[in-house]
C-alpha positions as CSV (number, residue, x, y, z in Angstrom):
1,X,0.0,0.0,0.0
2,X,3.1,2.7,1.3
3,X,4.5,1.7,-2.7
4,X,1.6,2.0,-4.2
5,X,1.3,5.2,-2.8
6,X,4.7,6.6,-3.4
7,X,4.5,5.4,-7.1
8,X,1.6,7.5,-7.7
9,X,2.6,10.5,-6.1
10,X,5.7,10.2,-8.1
11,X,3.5,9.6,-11.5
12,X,2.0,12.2,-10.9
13,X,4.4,15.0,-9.9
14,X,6.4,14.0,-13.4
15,X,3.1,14.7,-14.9
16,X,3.0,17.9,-13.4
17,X,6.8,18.6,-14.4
18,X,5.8,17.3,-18.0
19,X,2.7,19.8,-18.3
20,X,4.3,23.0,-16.8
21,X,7.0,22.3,-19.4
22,X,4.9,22.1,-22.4
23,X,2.6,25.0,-20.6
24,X,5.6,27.1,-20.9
25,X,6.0,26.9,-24.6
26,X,2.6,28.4,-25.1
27,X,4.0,31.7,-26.4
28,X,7.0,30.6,-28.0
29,X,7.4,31.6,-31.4
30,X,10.2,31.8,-34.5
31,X,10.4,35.0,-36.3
32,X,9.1,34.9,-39.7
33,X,11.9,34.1,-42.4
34,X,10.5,32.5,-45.2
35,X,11.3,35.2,-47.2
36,X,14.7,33.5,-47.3
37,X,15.1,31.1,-50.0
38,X,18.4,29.4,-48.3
39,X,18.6,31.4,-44.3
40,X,22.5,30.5,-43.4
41,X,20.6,30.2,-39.7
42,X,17.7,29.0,-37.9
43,X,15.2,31.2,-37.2
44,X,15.1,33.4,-34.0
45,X,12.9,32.3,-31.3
46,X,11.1,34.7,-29.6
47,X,8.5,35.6,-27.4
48,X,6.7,38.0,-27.8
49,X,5.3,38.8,-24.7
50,X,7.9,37.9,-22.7
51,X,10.3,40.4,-24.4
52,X,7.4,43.0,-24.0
53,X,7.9,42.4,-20.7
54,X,11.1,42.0,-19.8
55,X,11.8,45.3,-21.6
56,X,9.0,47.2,-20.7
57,X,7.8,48.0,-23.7
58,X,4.3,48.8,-24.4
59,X,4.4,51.0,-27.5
60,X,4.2,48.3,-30.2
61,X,5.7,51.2,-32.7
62,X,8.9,50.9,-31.3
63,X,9.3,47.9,-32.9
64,X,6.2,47.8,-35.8
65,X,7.2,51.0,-36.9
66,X,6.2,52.9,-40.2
67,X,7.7,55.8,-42.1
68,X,6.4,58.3,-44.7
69,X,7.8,59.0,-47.8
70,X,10.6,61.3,-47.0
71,X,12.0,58.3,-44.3
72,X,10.2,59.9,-41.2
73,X,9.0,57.6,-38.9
74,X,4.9,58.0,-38.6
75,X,4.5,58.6,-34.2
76,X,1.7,56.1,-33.1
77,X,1.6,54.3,-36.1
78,X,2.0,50.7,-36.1
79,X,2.4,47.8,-38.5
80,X,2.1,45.3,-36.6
81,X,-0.7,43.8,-38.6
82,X,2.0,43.3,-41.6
83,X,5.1,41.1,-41.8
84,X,8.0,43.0,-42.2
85,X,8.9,41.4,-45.4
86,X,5.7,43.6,-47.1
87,X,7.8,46.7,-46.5
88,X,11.2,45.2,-46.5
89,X,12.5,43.4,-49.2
90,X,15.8,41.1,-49.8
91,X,17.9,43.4,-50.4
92,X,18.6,47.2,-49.7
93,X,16.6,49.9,-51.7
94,X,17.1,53.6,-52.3
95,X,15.0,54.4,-48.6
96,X,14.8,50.9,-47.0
97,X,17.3,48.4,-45.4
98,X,16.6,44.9,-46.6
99,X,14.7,42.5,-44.8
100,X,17.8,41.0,-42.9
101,X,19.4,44.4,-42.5
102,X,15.9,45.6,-41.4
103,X,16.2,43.1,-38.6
104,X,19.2,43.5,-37.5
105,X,19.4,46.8,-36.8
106,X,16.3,46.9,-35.1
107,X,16.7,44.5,-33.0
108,X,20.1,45.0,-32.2
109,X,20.4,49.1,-32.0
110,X,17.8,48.7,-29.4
111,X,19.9,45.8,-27.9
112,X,22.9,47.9,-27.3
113,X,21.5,51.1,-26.7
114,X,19.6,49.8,-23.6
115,X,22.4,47.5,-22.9
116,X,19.8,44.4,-22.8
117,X,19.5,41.5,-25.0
118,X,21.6,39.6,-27.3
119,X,23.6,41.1,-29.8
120,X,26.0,37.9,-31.1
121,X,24.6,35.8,-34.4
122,X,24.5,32.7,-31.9
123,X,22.5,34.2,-29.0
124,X,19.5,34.7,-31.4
125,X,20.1,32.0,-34.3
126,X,20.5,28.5,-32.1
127,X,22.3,25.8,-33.9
């Protein structure tokens, strides 16, 4: 009876471990790059609302941003209902980074000017 017991309050606490695991993926996603016929790395993963949070950010702008036609960027205007590969394309034009470039400094400009985050290929692209 005392192992019976024990074995199924062990069964069930690796259940619990299992669920809370898989729970924790819930918001866990991969930046879009399919607009890259051969990526040289894996897609970022990312969470949304965990970065939100962890960098307090609550101005989705700041990241979803949109600029006029003489490369201002619009205040409280968002794109966030766009991928960035309808703005951006491959490679660099006369008033837009490409889609890679557009990336990168976004993510990382912010990275290093709040001194947060990863900034090296390998801390966002895991092998």
């Amino acid at each position: 009876m005392k192992k019976s017991i024990i074995l199924i309050v062990m069964l069930l606490s690796v259940a619990a471990l299992l669920a809370g695991a898989a729970l924790c993926q819930d918001d866990l996603e991969y930046l879009d790059n399919e607009a890259f016929e051969d990526p040289r790395r894996p897609a970022v993963p990312f969470s949304h609302d965990t970065h939100n949070q962890t960098a307090e950010l609550d101005d989705c702008a700041q990241c979803h941003h949109v600029y006029d036609e003489d490369g201002q960027k619009i205040e409280d205007e968002s794109s966030e209902d766009q991928a960035c590969a309808d703005c951006h394309g491959l490679d660099d034009d006369e008033q837009k980074p490409g889609l890679m470039k557009a990336y990168h400094l976004n993510c990382k400009t912010c990275h290093i000017s709040s001194r947060k985050g990863p900034v090296a290929c390998g801390q966002c692209h895991p092998k």
